[in-house]
MDTraj code that builds the backbone (N, CA, C; nanometers):
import mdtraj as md
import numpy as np

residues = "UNK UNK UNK UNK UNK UNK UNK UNK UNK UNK UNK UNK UNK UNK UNK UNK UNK UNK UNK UNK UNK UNK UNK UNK UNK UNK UNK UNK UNK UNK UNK UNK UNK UNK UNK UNK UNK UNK UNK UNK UNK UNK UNK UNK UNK UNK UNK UNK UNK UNK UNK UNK UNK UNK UNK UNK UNK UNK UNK UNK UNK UNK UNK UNK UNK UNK UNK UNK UNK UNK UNK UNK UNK UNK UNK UNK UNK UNK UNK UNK UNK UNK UNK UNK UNK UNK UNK UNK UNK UNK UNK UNK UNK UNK UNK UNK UNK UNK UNK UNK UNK UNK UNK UNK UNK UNK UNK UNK UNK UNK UNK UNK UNK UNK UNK UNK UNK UNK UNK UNK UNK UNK UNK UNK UNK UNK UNK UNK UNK UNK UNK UNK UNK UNK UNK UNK UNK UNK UNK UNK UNK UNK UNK UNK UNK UNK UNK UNK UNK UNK UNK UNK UNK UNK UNK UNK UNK UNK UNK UNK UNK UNK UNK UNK UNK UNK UNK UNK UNK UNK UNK UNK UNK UNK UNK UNK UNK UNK UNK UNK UNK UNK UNK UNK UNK UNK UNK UNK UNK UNK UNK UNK UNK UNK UNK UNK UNK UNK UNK".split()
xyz = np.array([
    [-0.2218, 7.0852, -1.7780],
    [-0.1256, 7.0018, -1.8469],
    [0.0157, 7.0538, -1.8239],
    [0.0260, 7.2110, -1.8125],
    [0.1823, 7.2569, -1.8170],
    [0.2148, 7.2266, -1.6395],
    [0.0935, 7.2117, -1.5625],
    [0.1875, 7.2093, -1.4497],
    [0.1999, 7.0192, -1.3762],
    [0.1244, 6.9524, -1.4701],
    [0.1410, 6.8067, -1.4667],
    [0.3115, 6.7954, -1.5593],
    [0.3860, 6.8908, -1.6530],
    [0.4620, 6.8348, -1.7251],
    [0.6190, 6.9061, -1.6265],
    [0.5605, 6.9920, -1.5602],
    [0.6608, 7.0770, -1.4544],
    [0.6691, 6.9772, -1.3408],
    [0.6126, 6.9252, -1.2793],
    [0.6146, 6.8010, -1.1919],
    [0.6817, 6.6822, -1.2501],
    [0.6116, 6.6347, -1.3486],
    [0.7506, 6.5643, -1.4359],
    [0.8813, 6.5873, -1.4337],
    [0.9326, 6.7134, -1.4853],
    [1.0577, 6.7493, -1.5093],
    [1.1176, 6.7829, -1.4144],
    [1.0633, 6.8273, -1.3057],
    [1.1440, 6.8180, -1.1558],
    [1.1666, 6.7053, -1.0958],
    [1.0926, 6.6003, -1.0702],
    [1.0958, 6.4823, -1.0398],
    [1.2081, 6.3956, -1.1293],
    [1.2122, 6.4132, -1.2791],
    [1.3351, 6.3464, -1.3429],
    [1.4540, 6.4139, -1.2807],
    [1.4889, 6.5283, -1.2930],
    [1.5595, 6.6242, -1.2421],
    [1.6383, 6.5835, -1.1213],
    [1.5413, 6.6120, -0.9846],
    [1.5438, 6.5381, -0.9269],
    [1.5736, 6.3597, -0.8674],
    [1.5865, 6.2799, -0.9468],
    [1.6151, 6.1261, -0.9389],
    [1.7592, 6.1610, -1.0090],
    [1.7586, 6.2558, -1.1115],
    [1.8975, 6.2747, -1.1766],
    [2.0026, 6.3226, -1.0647],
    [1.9731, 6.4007, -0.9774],
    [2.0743, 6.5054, -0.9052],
    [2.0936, 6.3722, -0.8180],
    [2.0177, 6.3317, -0.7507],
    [2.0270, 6.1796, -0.6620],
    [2.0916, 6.0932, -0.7174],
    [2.1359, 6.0803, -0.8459],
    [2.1833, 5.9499, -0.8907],
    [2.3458, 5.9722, -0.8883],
    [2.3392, 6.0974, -0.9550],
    [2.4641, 6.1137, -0.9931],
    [2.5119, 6.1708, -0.8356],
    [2.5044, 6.2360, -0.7461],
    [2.5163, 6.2289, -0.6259],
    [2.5832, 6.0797, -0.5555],
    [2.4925, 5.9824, -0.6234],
    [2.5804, 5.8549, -0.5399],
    [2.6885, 5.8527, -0.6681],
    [2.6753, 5.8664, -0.7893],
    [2.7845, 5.8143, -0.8829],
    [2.8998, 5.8893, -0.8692],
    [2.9176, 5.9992, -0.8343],
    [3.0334, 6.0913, -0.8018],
    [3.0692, 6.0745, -0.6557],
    [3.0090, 5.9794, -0.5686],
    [3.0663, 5.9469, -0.4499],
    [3.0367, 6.0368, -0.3224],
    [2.9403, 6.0965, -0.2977],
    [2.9195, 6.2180, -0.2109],
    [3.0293, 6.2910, -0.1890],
    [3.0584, 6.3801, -0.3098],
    [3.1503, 6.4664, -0.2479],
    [3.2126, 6.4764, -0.3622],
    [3.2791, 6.3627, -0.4938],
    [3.4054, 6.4016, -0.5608],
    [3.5054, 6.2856, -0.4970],
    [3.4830, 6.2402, -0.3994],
    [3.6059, 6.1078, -0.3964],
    [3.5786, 6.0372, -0.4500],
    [3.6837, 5.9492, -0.5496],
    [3.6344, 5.8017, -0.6098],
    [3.5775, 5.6800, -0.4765],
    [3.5708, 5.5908, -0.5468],
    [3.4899, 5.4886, -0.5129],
    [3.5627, 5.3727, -0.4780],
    [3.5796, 5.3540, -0.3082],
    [3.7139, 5.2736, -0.2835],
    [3.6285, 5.0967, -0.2603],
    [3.7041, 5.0158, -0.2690],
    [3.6579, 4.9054, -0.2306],
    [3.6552, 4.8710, -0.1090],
    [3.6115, 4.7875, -0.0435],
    [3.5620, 4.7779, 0.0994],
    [3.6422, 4.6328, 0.1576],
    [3.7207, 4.6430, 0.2394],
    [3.8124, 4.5107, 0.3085],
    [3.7370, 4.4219, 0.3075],
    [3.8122, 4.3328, 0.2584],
    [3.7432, 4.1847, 0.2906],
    [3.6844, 4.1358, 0.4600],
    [3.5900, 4.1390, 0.4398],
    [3.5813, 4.1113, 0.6007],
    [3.5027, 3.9402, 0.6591],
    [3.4927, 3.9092, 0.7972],
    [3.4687, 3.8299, 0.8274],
    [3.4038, 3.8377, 0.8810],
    [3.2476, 3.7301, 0.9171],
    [3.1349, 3.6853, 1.0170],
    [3.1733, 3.7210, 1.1497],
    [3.0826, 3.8132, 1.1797],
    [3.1294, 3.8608, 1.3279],
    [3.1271, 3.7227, 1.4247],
    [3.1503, 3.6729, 1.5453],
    [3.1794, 3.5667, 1.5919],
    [3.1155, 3.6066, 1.7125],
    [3.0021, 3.5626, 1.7482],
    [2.9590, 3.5837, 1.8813],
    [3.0230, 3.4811, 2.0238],
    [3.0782, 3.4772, 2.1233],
    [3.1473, 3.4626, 2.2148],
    [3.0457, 3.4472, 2.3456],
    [3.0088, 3.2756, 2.3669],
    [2.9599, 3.2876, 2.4933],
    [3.0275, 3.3314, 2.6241],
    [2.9776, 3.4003, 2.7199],
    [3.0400, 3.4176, 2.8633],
    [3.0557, 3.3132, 2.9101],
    [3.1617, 3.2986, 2.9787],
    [3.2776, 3.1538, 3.0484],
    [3.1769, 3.1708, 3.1665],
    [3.1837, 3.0544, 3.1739],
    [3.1251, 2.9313, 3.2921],
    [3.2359, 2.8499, 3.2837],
    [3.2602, 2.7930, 3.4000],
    [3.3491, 2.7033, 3.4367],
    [3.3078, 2.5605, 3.5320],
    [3.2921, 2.4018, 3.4566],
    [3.2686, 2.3567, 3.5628],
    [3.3812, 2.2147, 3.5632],
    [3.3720, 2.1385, 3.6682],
    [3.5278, 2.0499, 3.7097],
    [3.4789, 1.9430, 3.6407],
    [3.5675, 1.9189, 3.5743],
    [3.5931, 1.7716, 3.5064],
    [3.6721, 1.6485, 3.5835],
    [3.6375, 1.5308, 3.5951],
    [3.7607, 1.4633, 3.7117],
    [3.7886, 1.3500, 3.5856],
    [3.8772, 1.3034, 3.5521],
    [3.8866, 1.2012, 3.4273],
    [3.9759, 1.0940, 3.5284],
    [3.9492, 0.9813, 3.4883],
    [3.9249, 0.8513, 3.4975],
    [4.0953, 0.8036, 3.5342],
    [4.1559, 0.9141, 3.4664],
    [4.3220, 0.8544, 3.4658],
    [4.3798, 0.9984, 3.5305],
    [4.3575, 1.0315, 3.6470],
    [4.4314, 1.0832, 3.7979],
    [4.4506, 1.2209, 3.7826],
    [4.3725, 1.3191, 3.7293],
    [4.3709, 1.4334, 3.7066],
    [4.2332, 1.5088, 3.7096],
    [4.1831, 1.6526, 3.7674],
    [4.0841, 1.6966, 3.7880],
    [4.0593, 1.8497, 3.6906],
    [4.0361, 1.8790, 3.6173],
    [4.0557, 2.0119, 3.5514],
    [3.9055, 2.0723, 3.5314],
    [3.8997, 2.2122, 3.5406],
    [3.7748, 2.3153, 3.5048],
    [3.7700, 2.3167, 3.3345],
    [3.6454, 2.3046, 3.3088],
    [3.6506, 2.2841, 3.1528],
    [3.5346, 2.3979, 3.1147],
    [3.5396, 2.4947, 2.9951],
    [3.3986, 2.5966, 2.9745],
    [3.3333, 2.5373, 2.9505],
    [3.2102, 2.5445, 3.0208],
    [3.0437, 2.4674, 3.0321],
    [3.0136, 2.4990, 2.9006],
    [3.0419, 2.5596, 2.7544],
    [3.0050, 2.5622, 2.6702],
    [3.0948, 2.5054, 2.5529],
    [3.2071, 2.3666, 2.6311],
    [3.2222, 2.2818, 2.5425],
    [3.2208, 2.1576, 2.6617],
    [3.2288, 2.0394, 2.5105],
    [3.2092, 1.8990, 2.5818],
    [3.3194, 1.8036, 2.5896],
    [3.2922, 1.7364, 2.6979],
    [3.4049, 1.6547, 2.7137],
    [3.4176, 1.5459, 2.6190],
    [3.4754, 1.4200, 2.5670],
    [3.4493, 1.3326, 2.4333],
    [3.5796, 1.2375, 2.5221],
    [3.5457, 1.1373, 2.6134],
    [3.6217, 1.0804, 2.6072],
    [3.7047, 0.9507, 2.4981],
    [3.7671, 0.9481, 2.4888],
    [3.8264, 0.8759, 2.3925],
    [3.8079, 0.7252, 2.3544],
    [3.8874, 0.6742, 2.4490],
    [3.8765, 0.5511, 2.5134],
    [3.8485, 0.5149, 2.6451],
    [3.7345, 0.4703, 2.6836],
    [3.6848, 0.4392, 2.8166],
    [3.7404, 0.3538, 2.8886],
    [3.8113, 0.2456, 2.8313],
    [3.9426, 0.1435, 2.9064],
    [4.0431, 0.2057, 2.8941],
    [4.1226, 0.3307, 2.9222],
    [4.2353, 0.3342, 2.8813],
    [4.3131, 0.2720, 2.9841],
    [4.4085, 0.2548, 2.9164],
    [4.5620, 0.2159, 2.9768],
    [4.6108, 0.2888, 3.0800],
    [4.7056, 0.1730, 3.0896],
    [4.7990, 0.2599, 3.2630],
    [4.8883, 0.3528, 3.1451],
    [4.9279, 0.2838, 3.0991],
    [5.0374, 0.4095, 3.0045],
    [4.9923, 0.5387, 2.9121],
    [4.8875, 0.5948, 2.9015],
    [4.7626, 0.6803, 2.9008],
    [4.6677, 0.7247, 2.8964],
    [4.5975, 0.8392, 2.8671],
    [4.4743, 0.8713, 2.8821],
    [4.4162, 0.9602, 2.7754],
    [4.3288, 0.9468, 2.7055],
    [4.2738, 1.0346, 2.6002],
    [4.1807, 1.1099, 2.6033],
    [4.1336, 1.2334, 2.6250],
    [3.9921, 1.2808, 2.5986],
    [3.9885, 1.4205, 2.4943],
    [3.8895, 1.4872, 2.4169],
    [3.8898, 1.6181, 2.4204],
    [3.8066, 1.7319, 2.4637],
    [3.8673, 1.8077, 2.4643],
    [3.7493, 1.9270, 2.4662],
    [3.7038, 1.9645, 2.3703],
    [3.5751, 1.9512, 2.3388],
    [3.4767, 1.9903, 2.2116],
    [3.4155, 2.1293, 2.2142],
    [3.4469, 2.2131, 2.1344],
    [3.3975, 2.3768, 2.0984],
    [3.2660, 2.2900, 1.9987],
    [3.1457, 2.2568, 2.0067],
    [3.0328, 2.2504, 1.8953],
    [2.9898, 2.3418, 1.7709],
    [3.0560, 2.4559, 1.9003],
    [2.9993, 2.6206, 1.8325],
    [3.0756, 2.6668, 1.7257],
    [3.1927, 2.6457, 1.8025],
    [3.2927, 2.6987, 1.6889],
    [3.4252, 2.5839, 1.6023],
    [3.3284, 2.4696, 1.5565],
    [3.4007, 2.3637, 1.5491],
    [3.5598, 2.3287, 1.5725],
    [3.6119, 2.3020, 1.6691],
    [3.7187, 2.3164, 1.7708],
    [3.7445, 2.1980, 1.8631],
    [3.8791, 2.1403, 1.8338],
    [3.8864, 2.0217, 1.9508],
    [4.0314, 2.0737, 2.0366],
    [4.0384, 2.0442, 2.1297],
    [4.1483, 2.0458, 2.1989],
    [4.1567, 1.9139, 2.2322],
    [4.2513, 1.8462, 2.2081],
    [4.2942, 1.7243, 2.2081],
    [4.4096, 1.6807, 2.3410],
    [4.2943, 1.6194, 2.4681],
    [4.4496, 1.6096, 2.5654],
    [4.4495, 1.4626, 2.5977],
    [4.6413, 1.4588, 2.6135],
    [4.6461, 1.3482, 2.6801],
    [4.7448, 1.3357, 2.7863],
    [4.7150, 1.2711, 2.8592],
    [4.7559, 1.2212, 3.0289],
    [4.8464, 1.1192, 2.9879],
    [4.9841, 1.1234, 3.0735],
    [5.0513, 1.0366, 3.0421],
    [5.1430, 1.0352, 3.1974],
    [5.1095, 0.8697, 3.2744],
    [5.2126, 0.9068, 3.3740],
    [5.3818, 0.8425, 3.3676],
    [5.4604, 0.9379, 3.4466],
    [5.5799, 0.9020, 3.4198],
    [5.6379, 0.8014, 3.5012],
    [5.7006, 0.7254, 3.4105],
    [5.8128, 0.5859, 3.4946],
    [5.9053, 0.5900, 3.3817],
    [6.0247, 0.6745, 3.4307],
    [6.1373, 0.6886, 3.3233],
    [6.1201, 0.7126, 3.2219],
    [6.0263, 0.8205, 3.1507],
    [6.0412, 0.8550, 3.0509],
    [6.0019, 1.0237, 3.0261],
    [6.0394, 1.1155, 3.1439],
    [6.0053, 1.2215, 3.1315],
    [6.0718, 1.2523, 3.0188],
    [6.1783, 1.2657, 2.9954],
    [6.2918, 1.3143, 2.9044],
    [6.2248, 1.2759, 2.7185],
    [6.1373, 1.1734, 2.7270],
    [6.1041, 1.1108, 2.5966],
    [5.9947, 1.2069, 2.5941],
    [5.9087, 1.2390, 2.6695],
    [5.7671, 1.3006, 2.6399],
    [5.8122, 1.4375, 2.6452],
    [5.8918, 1.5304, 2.6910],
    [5.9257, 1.6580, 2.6859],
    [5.9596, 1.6650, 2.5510],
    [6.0478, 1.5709, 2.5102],
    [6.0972, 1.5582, 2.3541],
    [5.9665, 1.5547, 2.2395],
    [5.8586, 1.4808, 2.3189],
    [5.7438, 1.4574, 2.2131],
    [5.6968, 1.5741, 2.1827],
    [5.6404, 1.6477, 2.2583],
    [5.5721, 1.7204, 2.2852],
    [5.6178, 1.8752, 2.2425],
    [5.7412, 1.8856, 2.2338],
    [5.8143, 2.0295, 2.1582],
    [5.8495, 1.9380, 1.9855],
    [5.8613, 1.8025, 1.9508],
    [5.8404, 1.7616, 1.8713],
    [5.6783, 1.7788, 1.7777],
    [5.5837, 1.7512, 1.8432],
    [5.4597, 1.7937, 1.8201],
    [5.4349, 1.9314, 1.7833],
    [5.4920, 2.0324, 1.8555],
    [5.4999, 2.1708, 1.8435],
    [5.5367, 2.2498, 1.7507],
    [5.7126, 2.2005, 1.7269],
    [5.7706, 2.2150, 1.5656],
    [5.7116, 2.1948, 1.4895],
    [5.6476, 2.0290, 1.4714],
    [5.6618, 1.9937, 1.3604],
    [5.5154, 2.1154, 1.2465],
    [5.4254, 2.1914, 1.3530],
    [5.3766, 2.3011, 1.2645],
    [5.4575, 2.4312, 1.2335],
    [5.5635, 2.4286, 1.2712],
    [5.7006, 2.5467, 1.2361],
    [5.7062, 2.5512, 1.1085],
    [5.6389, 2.4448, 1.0104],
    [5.6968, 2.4883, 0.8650],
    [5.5916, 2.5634, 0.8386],
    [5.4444, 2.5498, 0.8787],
    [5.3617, 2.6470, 0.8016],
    [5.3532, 2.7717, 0.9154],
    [5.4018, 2.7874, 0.9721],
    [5.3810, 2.9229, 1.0918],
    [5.4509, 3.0215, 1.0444],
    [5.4548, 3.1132, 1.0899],
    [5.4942, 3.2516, 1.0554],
    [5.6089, 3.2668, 1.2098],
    [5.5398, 3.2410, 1.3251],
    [5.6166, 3.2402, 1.4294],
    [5.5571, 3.1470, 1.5521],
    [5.6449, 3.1102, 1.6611],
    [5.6179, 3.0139, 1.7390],
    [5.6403, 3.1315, 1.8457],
    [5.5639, 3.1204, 1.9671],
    [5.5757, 3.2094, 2.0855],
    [5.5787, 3.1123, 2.2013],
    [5.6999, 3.0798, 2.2926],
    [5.6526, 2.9901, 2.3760],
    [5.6337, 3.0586, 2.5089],
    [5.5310, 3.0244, 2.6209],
    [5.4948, 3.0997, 2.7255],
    [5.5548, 2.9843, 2.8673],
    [5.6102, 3.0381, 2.9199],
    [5.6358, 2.9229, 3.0537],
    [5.5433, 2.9222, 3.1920],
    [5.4811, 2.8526, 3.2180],
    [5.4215, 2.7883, 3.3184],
    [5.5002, 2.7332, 3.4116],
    [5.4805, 2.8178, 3.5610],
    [5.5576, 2.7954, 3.6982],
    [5.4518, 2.8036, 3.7744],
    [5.4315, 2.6853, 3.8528],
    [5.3625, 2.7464, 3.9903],
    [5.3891, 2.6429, 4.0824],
    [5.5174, 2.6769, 4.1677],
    [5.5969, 2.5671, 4.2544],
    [5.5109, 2.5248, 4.3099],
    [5.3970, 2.6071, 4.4130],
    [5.3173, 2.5763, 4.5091],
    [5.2322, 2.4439, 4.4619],
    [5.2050, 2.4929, 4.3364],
    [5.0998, 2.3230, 4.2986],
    [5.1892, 2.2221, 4.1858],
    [5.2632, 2.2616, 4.2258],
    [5.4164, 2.1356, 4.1487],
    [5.3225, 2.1238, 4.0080],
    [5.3398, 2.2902, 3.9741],
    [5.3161, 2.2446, 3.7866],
    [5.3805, 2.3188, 3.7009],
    [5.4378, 2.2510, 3.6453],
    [5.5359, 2.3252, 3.5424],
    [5.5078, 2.2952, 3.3534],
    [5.5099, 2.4030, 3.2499],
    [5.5006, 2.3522, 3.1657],
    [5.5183, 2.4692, 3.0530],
    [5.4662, 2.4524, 2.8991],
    [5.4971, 2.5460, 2.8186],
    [5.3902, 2.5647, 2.7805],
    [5.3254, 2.6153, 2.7107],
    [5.2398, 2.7013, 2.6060],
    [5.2892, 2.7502, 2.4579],
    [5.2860, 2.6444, 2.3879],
    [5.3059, 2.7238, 2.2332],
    [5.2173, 2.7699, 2.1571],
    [5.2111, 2.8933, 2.1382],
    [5.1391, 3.0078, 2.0559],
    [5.1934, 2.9784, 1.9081],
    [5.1445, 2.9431, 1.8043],
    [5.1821, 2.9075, 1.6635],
    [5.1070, 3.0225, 1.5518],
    [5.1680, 3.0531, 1.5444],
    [5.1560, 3.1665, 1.4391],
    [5.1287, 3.1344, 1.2614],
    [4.9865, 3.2062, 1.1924],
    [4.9878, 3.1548, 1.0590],
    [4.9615, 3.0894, 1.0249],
    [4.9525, 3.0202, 0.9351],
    [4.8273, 2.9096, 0.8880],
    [4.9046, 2.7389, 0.9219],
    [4.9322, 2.7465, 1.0018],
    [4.9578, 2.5966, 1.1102],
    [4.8236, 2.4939, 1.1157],
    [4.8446, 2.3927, 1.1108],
    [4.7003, 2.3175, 1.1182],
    [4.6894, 2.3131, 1.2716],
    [4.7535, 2.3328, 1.3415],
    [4.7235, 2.3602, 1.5317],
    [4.7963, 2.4534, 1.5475],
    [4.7069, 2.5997, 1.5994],
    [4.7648, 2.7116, 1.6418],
    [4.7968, 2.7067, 1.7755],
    [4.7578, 2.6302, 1.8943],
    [4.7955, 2.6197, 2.0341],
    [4.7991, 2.4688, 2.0520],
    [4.9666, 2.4576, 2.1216],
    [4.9986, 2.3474, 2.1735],
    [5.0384, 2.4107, 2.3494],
    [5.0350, 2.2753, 2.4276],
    [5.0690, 2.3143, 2.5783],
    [5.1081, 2.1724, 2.6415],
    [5.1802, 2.1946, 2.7018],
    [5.2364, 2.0720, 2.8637],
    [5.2418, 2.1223, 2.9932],
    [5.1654, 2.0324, 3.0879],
    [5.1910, 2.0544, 3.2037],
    [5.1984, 1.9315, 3.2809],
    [5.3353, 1.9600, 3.3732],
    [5.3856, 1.8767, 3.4952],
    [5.4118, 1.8543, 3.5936],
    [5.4303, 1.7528, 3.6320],
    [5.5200, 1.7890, 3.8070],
    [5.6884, 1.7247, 3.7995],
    [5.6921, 1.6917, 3.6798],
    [5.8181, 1.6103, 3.6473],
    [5.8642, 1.5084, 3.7147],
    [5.7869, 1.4046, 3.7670],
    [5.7877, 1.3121, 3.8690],
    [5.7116, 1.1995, 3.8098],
    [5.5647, 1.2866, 3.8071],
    [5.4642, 1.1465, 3.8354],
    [5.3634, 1.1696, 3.7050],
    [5.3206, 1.2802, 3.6703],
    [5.2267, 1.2923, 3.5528],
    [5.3156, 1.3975, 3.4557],
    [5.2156, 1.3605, 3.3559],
    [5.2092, 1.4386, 3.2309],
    [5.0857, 1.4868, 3.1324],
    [5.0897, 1.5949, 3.0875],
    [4.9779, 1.6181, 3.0647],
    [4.9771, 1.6729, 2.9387],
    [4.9525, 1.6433, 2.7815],
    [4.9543, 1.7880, 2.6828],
    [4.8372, 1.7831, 2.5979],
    [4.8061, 1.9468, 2.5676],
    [4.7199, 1.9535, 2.4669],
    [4.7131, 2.0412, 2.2878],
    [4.6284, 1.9886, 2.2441],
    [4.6773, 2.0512, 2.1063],
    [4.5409, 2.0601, 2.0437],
    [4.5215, 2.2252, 1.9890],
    [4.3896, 2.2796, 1.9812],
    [4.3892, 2.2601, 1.8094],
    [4.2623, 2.1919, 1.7492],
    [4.2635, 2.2046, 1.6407],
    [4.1322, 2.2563, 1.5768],
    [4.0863, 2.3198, 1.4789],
    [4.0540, 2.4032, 1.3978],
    [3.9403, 2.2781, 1.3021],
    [3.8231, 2.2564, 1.3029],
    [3.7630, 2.1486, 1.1370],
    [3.7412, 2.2427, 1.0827],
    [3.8190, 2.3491, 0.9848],
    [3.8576, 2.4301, 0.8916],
    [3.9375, 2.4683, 0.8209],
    [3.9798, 2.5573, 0.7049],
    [4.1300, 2.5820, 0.6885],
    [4.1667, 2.6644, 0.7789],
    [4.2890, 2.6793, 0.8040],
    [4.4094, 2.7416, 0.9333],
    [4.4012, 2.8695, 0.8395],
    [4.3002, 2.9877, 0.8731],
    [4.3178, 3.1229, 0.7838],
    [4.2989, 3.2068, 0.9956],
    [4.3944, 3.2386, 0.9805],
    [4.4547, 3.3133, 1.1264],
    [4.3864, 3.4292, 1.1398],
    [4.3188, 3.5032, 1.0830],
    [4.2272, 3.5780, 1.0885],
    [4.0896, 3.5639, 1.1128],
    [4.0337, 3.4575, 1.0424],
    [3.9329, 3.4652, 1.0960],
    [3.9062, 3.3595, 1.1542],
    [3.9941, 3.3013, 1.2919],
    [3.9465, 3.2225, 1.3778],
    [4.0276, 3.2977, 1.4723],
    [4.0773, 3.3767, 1.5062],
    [4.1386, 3.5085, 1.6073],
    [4.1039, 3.5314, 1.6958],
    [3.9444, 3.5676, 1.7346],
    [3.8768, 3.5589, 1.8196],
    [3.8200, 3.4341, 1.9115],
    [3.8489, 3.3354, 1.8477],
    [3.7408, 3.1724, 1.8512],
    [3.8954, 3.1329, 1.9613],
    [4.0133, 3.1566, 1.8756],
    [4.1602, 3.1209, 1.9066],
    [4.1953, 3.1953, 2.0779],
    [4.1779, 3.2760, 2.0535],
    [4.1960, 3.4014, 2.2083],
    [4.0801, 3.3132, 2.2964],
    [4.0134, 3.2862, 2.2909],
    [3.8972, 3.2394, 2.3490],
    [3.9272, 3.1324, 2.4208],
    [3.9681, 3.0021, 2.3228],
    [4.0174, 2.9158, 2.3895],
    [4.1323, 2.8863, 2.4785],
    [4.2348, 2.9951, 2.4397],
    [4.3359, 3.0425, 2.4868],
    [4.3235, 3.0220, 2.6347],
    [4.2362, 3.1344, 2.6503],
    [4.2001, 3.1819, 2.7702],
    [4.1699, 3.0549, 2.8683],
    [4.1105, 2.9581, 2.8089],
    [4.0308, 2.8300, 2.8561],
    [4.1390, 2.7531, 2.8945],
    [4.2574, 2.7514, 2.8318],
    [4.4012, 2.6817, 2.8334],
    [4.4471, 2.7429, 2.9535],
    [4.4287, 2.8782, 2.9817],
    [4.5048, 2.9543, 3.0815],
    [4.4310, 2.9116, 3.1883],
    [4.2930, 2.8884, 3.1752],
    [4.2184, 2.8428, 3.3213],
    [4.2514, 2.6713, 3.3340],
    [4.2587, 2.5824, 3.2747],
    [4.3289, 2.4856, 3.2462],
    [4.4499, 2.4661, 3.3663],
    [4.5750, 2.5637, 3.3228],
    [4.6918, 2.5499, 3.3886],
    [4.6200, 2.6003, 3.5416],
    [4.5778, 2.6976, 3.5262],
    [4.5542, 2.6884, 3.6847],
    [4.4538, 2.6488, 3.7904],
    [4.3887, 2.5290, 3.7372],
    [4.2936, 2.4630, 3.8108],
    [4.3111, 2.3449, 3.7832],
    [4.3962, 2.2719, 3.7159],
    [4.4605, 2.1599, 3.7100],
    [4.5323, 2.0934, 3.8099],
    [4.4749, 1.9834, 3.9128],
    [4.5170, 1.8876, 4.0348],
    [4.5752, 1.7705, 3.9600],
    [4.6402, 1.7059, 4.0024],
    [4.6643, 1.5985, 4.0191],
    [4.6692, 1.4912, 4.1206],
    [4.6241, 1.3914, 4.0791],
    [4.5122, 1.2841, 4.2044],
    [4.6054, 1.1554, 4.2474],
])
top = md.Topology()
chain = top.add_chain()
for i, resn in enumerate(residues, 1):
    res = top.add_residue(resn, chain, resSeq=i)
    for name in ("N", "CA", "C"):
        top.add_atom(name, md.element.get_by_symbol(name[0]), res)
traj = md.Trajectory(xyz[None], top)
């Protein structure tokens, strides 16, 4: 009986030294709270395959979103389609527009479009697009902060086409945790500008 009640009292003993061990924090440091954190975001590997759309332009699109054309009659005066993220609910919204006297109106649209998320941004970053050799010229706006479209873009030849897109989010605009999803598509924008023909 005395050594069934010695096994007892070590064993309480024991669960005691363990408890209070986690309650004093291993060691004597208090007990800090832990950052808010976010769903890690898994990231398929880019595949790239050519898109040719209907209104005079050919572009590489990631095989792991879809094309959604818009309107299947479109007009001579433009063209609608997007790029669909499924995964990471995500549209990039482009449209084709060719020019007959109105470059000057659509350059205006299109940094109009850009601003007009300047009131909820934190900062606007614009990137310039040159590449004489394939007569394309254009901008890249990087939008900073809870913007309802964090990436806007144009590309041209300032002649004959026009081209812009604007990436949107079916979520709230929390800049953190679409960061990764955002860089991603980015990147897709950057392959965009440089595999982009005009027909």
């Amino acid at each position: 009986m005395k050594g069934k009640g010695i096994i007892i009292i070590s064993l309480i003993a024991m669960v005691m030294a363990i408890a209070a061990w986690f309650l004093i924090g291993n060691g004597g440091g208090s007990a800090v709270p832990k950052p808010r954190g976010y769903y890690r975001i898994a990231l398929a590997d880019k595949n790239y395959t050519e898109y040719q759309s209907d209104c005079g332009l050919k572009l590489e699109v990631n095989s792991t979103s879809k094309v959604e054309v818009i309107n299947k009659n479109n007009s001579k005066d433009s063209c609608w389609f997007n790029i669909y993220y499924p995964r990471h609910k995500a549209r990039l919204h482009c449209t084709y527009f060719p020019i007959h006297g109105n470059f000057e109106k659509l350059i205006g649209e299109a940094y109009e479009f850009a601003v007009s998320h300047e009131m909820k941004a934190s900062a606007m970053k614009r990137t310039l697009v040159e590449d004489p050799e394939r007569n394309m010229f254009g901008i890249i706006y990087d939008i900073e902060g809870e913007a309802a479209s964090q990436l806007q873009f144009f590309l041209t030849d300032s002649t004959k086409h026009f081209f812009r897109g604007s990436l949107y989010f079916f979520n709230s605009p929390n800049p953190d945790s679409i960061a990764p999803v955002l860089d991603y598509v980015r990147q897709d924008v950057l392959h965009i500008t440089e595999t982009l023909k005009w027909q």
